[in-house]
Structure formats: structure tokens, C-alpha cells
C-alpha atoms as a printed R data frame, in Angstrom:
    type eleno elety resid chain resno       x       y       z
1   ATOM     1    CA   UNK     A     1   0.000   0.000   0.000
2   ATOM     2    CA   UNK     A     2   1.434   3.391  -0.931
3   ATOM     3    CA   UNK     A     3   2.181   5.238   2.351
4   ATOM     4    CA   UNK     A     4  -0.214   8.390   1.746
5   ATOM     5    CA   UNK     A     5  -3.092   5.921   1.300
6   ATOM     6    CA   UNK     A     6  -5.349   6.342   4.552
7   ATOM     7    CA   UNK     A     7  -8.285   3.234   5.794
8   ATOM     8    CA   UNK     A     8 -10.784   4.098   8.072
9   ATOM     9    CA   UNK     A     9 -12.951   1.030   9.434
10  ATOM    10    CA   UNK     A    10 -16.881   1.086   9.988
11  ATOM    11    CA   UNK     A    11 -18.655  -1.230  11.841
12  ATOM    12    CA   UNK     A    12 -22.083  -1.317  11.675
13  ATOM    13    CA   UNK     A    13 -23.764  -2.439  14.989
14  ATOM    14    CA   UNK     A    14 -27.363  -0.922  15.162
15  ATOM    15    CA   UNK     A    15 -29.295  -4.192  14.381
16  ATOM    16    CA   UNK     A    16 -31.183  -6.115  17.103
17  ATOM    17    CA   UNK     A    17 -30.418  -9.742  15.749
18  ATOM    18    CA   UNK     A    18 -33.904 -11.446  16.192
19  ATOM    19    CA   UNK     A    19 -33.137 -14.616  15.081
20  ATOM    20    CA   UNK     A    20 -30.536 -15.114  17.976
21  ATOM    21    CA   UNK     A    21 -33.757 -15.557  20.439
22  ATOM    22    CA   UNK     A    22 -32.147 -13.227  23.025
23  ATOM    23    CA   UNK     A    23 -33.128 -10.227  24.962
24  ATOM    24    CA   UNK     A    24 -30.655  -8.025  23.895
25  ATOM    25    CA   UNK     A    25 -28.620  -7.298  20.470
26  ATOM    26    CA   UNK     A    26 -26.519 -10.151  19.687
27  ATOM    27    CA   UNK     A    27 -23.005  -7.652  19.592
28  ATOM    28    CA   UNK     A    28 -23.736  -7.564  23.029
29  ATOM    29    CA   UNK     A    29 -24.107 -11.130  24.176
30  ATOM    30    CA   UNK     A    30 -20.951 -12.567  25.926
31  ATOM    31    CA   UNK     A    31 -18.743 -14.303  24.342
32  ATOM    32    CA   UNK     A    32 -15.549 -16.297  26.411
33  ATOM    33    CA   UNK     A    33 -15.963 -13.189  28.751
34  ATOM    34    CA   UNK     A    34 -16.347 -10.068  26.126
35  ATOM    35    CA   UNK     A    35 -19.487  -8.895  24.515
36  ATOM    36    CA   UNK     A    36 -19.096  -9.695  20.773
37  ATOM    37    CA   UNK     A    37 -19.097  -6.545  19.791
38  ATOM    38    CA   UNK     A    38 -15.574  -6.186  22.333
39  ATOM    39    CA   UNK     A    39 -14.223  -9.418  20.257
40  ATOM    40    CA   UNK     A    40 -14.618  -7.627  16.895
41  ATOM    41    CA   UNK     A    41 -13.054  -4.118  17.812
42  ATOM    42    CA   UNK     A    42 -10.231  -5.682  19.781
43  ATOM    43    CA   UNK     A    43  -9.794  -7.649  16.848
44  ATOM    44    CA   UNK     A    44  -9.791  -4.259  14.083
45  ATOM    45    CA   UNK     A    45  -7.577  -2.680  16.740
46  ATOM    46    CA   UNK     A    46  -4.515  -4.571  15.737
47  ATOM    47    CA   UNK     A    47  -4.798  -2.962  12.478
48  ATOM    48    CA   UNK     A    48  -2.203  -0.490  12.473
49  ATOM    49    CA   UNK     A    49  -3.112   0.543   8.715
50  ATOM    50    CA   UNK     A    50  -5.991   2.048  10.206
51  ATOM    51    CA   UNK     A    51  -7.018   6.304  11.174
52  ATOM    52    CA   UNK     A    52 -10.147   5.251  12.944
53  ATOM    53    CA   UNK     A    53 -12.520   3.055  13.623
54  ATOM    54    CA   UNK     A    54 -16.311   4.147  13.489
55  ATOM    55    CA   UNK     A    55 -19.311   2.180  15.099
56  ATOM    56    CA   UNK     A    56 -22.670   2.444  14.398
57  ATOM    57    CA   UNK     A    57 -25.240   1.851  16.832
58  ATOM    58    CA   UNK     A    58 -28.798   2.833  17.305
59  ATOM    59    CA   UNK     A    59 -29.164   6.384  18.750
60  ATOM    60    CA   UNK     A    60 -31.441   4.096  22.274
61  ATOM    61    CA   UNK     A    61 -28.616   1.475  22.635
62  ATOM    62    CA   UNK     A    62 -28.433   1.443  26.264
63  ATOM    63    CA   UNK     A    63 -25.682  -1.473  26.018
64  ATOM    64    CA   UNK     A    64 -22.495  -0.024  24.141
65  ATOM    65    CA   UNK     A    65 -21.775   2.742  27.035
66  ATOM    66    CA   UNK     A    66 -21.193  -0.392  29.369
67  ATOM    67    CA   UNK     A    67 -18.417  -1.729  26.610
68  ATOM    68    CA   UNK     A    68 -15.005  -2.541  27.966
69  ATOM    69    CA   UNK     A    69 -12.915  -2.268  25.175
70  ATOM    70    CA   UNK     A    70 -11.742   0.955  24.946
71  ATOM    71    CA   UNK     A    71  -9.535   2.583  21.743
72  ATOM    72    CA   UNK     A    72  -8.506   6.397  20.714
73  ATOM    73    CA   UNK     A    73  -9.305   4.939  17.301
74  ATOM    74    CA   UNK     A    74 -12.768   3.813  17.985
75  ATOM    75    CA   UNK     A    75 -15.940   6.875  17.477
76  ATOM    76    CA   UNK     A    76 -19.148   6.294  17.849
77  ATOM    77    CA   UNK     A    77 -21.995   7.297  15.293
78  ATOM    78    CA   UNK     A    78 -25.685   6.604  15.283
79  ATOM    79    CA   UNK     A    79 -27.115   3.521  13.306
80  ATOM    80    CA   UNK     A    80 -29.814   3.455  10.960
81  ATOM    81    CA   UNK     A    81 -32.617   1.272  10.455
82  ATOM    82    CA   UNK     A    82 -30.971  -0.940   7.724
83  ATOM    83    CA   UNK     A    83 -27.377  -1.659   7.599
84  ATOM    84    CA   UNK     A    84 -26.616  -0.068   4.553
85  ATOM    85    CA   UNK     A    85 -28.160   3.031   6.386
86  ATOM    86    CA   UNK     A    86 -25.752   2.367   9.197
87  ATOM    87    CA   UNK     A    87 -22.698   2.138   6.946
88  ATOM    88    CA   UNK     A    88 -23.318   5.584   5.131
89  ATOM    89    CA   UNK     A    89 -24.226   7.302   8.159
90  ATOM    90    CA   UNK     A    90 -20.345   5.872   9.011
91  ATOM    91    CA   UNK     A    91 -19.502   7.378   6.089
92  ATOM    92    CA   UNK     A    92 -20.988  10.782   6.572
93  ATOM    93    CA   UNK     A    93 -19.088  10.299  10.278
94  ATOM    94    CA   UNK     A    94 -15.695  10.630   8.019
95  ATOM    95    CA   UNK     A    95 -16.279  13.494   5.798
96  ATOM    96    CA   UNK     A    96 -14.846  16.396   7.971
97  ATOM    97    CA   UNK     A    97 -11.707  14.412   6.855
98  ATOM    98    CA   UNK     A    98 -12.151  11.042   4.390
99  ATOM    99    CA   UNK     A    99 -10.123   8.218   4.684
100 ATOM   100    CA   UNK     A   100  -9.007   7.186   1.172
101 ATOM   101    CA   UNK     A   101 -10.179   3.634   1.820
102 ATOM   102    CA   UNK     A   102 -12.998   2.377   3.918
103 ATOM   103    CA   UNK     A   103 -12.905  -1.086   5.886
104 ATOM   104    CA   UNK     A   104 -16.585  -2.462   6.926
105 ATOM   105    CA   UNK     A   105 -16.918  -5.149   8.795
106 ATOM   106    CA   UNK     A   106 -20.261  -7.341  10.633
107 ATOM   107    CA   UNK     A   107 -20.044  -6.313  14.453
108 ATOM   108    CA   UNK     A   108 -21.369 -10.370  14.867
109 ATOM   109    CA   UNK     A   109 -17.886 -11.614  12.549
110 ATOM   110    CA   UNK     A   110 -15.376 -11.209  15.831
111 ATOM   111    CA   UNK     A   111 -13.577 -14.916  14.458
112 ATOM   112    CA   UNK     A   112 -11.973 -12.904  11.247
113 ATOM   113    CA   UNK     A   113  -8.020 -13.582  10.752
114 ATOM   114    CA   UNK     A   114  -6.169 -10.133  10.680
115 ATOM   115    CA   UNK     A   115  -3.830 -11.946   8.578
116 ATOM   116    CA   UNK     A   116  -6.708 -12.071   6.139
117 ATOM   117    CA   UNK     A   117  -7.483  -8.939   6.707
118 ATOM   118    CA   UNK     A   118  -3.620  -7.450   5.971
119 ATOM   119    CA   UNK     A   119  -4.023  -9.379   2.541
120 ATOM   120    CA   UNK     A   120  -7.260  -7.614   1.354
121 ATOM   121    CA   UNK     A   121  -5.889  -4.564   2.336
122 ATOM   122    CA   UNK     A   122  -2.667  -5.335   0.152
123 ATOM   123    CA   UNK     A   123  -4.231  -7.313  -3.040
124 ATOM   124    CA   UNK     A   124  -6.999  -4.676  -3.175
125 ATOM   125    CA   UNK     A   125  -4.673  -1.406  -3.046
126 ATOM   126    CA   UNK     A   126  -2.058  -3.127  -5.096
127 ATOM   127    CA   UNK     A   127  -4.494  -3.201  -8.048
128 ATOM   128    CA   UNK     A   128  -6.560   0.136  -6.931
129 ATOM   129    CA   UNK     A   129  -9.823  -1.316  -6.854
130 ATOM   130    CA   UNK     A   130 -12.229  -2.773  -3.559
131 ATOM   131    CA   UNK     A   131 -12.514  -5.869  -2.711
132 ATOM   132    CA   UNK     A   132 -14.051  -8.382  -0.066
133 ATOM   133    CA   UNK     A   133 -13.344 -11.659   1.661
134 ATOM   134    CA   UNK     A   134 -14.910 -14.606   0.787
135 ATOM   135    CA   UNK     A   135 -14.858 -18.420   0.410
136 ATOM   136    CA   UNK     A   136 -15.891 -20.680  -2.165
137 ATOM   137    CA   UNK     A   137 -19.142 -22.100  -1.449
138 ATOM   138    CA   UNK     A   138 -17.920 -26.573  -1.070
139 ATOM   139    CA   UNK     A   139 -21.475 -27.527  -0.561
140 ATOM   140    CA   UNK     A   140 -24.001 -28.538  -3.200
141 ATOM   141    CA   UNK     A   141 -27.081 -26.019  -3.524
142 ATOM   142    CA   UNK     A   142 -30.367 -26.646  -4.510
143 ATOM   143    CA   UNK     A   143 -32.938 -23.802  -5.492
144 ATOM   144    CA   UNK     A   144 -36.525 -24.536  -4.875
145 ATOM   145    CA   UNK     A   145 -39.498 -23.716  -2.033
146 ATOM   146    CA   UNK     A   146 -40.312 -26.860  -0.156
147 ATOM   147    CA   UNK     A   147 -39.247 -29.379  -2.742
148 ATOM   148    CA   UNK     A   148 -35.724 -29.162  -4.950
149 ATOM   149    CA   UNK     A   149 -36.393 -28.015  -8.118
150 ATOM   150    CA   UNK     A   150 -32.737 -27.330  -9.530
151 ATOM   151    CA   UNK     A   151 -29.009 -28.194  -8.416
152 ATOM   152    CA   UNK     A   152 -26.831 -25.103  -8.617
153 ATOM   153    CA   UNK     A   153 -23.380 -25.416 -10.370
154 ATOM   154    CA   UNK     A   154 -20.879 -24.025  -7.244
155 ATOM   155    CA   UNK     A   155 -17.557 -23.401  -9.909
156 ATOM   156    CA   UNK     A   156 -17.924 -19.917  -9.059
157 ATOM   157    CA   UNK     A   157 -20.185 -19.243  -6.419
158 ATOM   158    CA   UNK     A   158 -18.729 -17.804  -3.297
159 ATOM   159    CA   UNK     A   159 -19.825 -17.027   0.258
160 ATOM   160    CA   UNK     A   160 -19.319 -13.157   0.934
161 ATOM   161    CA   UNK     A   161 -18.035 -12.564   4.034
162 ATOM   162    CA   UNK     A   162 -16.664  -9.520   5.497
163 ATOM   163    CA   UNK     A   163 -14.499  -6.928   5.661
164 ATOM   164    CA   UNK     A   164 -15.021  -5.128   2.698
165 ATOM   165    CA   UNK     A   165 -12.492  -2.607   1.312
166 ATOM   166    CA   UNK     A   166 -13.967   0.533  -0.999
167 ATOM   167    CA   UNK     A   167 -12.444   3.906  -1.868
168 ATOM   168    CA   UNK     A   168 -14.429   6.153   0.532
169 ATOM   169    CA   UNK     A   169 -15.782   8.412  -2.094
170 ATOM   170    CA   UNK     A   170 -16.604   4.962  -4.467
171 ATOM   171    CA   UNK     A   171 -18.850   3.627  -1.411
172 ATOM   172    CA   UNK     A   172 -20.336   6.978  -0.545
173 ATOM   173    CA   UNK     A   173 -21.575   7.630  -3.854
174 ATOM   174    CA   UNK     A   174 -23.061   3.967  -4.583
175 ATOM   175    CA   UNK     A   175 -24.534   3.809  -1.370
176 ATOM   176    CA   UNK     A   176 -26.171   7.185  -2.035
177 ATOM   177    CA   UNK     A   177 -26.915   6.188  -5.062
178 ATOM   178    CA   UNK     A   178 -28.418   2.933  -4.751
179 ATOM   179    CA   UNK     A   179 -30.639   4.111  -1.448
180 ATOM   180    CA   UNK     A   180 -31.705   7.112  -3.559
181 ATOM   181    CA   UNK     A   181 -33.066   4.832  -6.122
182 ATOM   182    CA   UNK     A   182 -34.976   1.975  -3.452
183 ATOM   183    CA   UNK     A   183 -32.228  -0.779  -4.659
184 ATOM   184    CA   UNK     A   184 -31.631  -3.495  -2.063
185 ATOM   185    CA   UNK     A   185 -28.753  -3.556  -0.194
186 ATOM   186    CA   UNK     A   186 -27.059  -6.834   1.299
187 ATOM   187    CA   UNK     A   187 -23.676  -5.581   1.613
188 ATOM   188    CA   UNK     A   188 -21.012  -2.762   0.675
189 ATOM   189    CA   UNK     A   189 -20.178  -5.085  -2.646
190 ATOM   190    CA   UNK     A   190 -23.469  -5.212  -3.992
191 ATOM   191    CA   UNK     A   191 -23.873  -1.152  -3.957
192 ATOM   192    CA   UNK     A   192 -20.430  -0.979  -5.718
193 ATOM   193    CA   UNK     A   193 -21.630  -3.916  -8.295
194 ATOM   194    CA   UNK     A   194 -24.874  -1.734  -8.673
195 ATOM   195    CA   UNK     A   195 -22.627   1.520  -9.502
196 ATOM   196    CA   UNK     A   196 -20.694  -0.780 -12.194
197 ATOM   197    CA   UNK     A   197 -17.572  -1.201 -10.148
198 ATOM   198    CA   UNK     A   198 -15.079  -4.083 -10.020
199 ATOM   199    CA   UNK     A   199 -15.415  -6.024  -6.746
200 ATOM   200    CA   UNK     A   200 -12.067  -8.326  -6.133
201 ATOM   201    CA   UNK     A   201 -12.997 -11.497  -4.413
202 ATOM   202    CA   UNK     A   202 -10.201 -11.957  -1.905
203 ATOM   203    CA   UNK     A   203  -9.980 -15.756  -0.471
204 ATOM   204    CA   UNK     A   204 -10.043 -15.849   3.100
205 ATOM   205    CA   UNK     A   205 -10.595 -18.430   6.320
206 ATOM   206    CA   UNK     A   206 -13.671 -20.255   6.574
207 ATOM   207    CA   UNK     A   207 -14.104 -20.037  10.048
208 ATOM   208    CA   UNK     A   208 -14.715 -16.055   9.803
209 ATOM   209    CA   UNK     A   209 -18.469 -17.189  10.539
210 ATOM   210    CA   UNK     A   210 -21.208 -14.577  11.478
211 ATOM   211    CA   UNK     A   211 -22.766 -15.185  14.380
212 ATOM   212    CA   UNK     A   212 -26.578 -15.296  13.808
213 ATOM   213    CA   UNK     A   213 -28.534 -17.883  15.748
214 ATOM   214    CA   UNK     A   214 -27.909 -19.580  19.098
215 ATOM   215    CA   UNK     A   215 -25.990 -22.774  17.476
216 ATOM   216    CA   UNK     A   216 -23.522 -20.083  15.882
217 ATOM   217    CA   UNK     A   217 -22.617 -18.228  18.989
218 ATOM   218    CA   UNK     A   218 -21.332 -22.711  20.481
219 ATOM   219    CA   UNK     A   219 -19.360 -22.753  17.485
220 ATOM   220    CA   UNK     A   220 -17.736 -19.459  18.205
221 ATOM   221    CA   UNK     A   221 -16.802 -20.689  21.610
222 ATOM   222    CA   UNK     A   222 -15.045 -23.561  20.165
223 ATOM   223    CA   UNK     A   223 -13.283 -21.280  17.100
224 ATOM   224    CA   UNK     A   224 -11.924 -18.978  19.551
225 ATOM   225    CA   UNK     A   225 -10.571 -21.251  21.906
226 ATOM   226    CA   UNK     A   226  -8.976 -22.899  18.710
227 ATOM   227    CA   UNK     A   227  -7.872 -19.546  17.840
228 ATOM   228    CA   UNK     A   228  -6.181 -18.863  21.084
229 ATOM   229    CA   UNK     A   229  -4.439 -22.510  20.917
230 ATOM   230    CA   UNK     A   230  -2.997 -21.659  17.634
231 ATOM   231    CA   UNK     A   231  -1.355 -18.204  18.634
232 ATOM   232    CA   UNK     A   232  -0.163 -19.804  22.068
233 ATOM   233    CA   UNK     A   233   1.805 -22.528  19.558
């Protein structure tokens, strides 16, 4: 990365995560003695490439105040009702002074590798374009409503994951854009692939899982124990 460049990182954590059957957001649940939310920023805090770190989290959210993990990089901003809200309000949080590059990443993916991280950072402002993890999908898919109705080749299908690496100004203007115009949006990657931008998909560790539902949050457990085995070697 050429030294000038600049990365900010924005984590959106406004949502409520329903389908994790608990009574509070799921960033917030504890995790091997952290909220989630603490795994992920302790984790994006190694990241010396990066100016700042920006969360995003509902303008009620009695829970992050109570957070542990503490940073100088780390700002808050307020979330809004859809993630892609919650990412350009990020965004907006920046433009007093924009970062060249933006970094987003799931509040609920604290399992990520920061040595995949240093590599989409690298491969994506080596060739000057974004880029996001992702892994290539191993099982076989069907499509169909309660019955299978078609197997789906998997050659090159791939499970996005995050972070996702944009030029600030790129992501402002798609997510702007796209928002503007009512166009769904699942993630940073599909706003840039709406605005006719090149997307690099950047291999990285299966086990950068987002945690979603109860049986997620016992597999975590075991990853980050597993984790912490395979630094202590």
C-alpha cells in the first residue's frame, strides 16, 4: 500500500439480531468473557493501517456505554434502520476528513483472521480497486421452495463474508446512489456492483463465521478457543 493511502474502518452495529432468540442485540451477548461486539473491535484494533474506527449503533442502545474495550481509534456514530443506512451514516461520520479507503466489517464476525485482513488490504490497493473476503461455497445447492427443483453449479459461487475494502468516495456515492433509487442492499459489494464497479474477491478463512442464531454463537466458543491454541503454539 502506498504510504499516503489512509483506511478508516466502519462497523455497523445498530441491528437487534432477532433470530438469535435473546433479549438483547446479539453484539452484546458474551462471548468467552467479552461482549461480541468487544471481540470484533479488539480484533480491528490490531490494524495499524488504520485512522479510525467508526461504530454504528442505534441512537437508544443502552448497552455499548457499558463496553469494555476501549480505543482512541474507535468513534461512535448513530445507526440506521438498515445496515446499509448504518454504513453511510459511518460514512458521513468521516467526511470532515475522508479516509481514502474504507474497511466495513459485521459487528457479529469477531472470528476474522487479521492476517486475512492485511491481505485484502494489500491485493486490493495493489491493483486500486475494492474488494471483499470470501470463500468458495464446497457444498451442493439446490434452489426450490419446499421441494428441490434445480441443483446449482458451485464453480464460481462464493460465500461473501466480510471486511469489505472501498475507496471512501466509491462507497459513498453507490450507497447514495443505490438508497436514492430503493435498490436493495445486502452488503457494501453489492452497492459498488450496482454503480458498475469491479469487486475483487479476496480468499479468506472459513471459520470467519457470522454469528446469527444460538448454534452459531457454540461454534464461536469452540473457534476462539482454537484460535487462542494456535497463537499460544
Amino acid at each position: 500500500m502506498k504510504n499516503n493511502q489512509t483506511i478508516a474502518a466502519i462497523v455497523p452495529a445498530a441491528g437487534v439480531g432477532s433470530r438469535m432468540q435473546h433479549s438483547m442485540p446479539k453484539q452484546y451477548i458474551i462471548l468467552a468473557g467479552k461482549t461480541i461486539l468487544e471481540h470484533t473491535l479488539a480484533k480491528l484494533a490490531q490494524l495499524t493501517q488504520l485512522s479510525k474506527i467508526v461504530v454504528a449503533v442505534s441512537d437508544n442502545d443502552p448497552f455499548y456505554q457499558n463496553i469494555g474495550f476501549i480505543d482512541v481509534k474507535i468513534i461512535r456514530t448513530v445507526g440506521g434502520k438498515e445496515r446499509a443506512d448504518s454504513v453511510l451514516n459511518g460514512l458521513l461520520a468521516l467526511s470532515d476528513n475522508p479516509p481514502d479507503w474504507v474497511l466495513v466489517h459485521d459487528a457479529a464476525r469477531p472470528l476474522v483472521a487479521i492476517d486475512d485482513i492485511e491481505n485484502l488490504i494489500a491485493q486490493c490497493t495493489h491493483a486500486n480497486e475494492g474488494g471483499i473476503l470470501a470463500s468458495k461455497v464446497k457444498d451442493t445447492i439446490k434452489r426450490g421452495n419446499t421441494h428441490s427443483e434445480q441443483t446449482v453449479p458451485r464453480d464460481d459461487l462464493w460465500q461473501a463474508l466480510t471486511p469489505q475494502l472501498f475507496k471512501y468516495h466509491e462507497l459513498k456515492a453507490a450507497l447514495e446512489g443505490a438508497l436514492q433509487q430503493g435498490v436493495t442492499i445486502t452488503d457494501e459489494a453489492s452497492a459498488i456492483e450496482w454503480a458498475n464497479k469491479p469487486v475483487k474477491l479476496i480468499a479468506g478463512r472459513s471459520d470467519n463465521i457470522k454469528i446469527t442464531t444460538p448454534e452459531d454463537l457454540d461454534l464461536a466458543h469452540f473457534l476462539l478457543q482454537k484460535q487462542h491454541s494456535e497463537k499460544a503454539s
